[in-house]
C-alpha positions in Angstrom: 1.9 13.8 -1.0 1.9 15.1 2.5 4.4 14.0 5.5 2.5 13.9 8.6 2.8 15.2 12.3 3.6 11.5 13.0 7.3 11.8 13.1 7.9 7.7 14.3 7.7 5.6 11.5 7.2 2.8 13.8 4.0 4.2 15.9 2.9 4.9 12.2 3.5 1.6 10.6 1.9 -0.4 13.4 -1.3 2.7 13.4 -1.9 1.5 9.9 -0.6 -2.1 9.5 1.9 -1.0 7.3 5.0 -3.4 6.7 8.5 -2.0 6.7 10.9 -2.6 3.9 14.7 -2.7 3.8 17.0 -3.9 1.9 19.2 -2.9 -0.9 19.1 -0.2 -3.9 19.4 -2.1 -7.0 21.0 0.5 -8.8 23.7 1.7 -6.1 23.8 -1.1 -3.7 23.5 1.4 -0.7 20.6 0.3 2.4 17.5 1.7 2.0 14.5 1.2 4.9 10.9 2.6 4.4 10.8 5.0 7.2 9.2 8.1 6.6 5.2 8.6 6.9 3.5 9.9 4.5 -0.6 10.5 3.5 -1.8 10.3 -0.1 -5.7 10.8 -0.8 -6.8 7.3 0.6 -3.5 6.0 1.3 -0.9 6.1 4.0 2.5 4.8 3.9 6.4 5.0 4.2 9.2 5.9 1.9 12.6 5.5 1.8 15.0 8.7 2.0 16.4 10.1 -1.3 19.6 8.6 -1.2 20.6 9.5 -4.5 19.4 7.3 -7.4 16.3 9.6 -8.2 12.7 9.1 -7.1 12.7 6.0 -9.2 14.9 3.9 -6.7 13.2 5.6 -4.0 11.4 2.9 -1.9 7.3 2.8 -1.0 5.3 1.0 0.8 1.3 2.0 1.6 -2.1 0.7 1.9 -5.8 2.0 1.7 -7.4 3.6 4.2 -11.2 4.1 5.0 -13.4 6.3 3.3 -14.0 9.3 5.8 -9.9 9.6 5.1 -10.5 9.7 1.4 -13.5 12.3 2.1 -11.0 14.7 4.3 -8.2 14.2 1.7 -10.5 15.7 -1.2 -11.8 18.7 1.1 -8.2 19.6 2.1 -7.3 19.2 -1.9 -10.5 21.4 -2.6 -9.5 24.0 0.2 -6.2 24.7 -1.7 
């Protein structure tokens, strides 16, 4: 998983049509918003911050992206 340059979730979210998500962590009870980009092979999205409840309780949203994304994302992967 990569976190991009993009440092507003907003600019990103509306870039990519993704939907932000808040609410509550079922486990603690604490507020949780998707707010941080991030890039995965064909996907970008936003995750909530670890807020303590383990990767599990950790909130994400994403969706696909085109294929010359997918394409850069596996030379970058082959680079390394």
């Amino acid at each position: 998983m990569l976190f991009p340059l993009e440092t507003d979730y907003l600019t990103w979210a509306n870039k990519y049509d993704i939907r932000v998500e808040s609410g509550e962590c079922s486990k603690c009870g604490n507020s949780v918003i998707t707010n941080l980009p991030f890039a995965f092979e064909g996907y970008r999205g936003l995750k909530s911050e670890d807020h303590g409840c383990g990767e599990k309780y950790t909130w994400k949203t994403f969706v696909p992206v085109g294929e010359d994304e997918k394409s850069t994302w596996k030379n970058i992967a082959s680079s390394m």
